[in-house]
N, C-alpha and C positions, 0 to 999 in steps of 0.2 A: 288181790287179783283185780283187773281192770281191762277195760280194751283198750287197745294203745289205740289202734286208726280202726275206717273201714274206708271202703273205696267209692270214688262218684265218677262214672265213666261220662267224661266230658271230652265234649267237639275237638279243642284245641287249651292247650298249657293257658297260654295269658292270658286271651280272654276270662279264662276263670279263676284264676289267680286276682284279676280286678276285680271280678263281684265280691268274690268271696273276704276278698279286703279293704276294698274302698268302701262298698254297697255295703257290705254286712259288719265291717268292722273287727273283721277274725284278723289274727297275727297270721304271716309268711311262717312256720317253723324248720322249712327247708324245699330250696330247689337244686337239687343235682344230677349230675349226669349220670345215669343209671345205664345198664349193659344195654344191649339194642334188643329189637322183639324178635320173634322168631323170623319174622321177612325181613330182618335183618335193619330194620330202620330204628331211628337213635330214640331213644326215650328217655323220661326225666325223672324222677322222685321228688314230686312235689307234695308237701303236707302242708294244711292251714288249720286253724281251731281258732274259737273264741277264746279270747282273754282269761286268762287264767284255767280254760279246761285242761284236763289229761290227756283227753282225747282226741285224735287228729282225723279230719277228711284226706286222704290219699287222693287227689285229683291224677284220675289214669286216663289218658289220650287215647278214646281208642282205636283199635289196631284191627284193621279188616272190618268187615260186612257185617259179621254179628256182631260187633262191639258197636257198631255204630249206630247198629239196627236199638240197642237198649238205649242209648244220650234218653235222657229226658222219661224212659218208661220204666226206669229199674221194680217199679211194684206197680205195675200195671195200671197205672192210673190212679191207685190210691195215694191220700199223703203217708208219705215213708220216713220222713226226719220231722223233729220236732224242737222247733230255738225256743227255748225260754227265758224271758227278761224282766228286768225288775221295773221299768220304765216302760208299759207298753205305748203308749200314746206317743214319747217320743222316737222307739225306733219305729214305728207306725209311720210315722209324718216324716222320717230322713230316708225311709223305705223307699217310699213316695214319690217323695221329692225327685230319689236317682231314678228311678223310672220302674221299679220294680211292678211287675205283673201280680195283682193281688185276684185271686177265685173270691168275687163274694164280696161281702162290708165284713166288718168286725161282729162278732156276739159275743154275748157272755153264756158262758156254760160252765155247770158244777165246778171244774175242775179250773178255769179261770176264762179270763179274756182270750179273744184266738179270731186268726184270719188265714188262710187259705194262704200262699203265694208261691208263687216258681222261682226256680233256680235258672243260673243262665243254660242250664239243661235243659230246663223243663221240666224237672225234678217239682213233685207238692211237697211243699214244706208246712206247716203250723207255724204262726207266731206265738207265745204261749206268751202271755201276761200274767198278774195276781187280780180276785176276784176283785 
């Protein structure tokens, strides 16, 4: 058993389709054209994941006033995903570089290396390093 995806209600398809691949480095696993939403406007089936994971981000466009109303606060302001990497220092500095919004400096805590940062959502993410 495993999760295949979960979903990140974002602004608009491409733009997050870019972070999530140029910025972050995750593979495209699929973009298609998916049945339309209930107001009858065209949607996609977009999924992305880090190299090598099982598990996929479903990037869902969303659709009306309360979808739109979550972009960016899906857990109320807490961080709600967590990347872990074997190289913190350098996805740290290429993070950077693309312009990535970081909460904070880096710390170290028990459980490794870690920095705050947003998604093109506005989503809190953890960067998760080794101690």
């Amino acid at each position: 058993m495993h999760i295949e995806s979960f979903a990140i209600v974002v602004e608009s398809y491409d733009p997050a389709i870019e972070f999530f691949t140029e910025v972050l480095g995750f593979e495209l696993v699929e973009d298609s054209p998916a049945v339309t939403t209930h107001g009858g406007r065209p949607k996609r089936w977009v999924v992305v994941r880090p190299p090598g994971a099982q598990t996929g981000i479903l990037l869902a466009q969303a659709d009306g006033e309360r979808q739109a109303a979550a972009v960016g606060d899906q857990f109320a302001g807490r961080v709600g995903f967590f990347l872990r990497v074997d190289d913190f220092e350098a996805h740290y500095e290429r993070m950077r570089a693309a312009g990535v919004e970081f909460v904070g400096e880096p710390r170290d805590e028990p459980y490794g290396r870690v920095v705050v940062f947003l998604d093109i959502a506005g989503n809190r993410w953890d960067l998760l390093g080794p101690r």
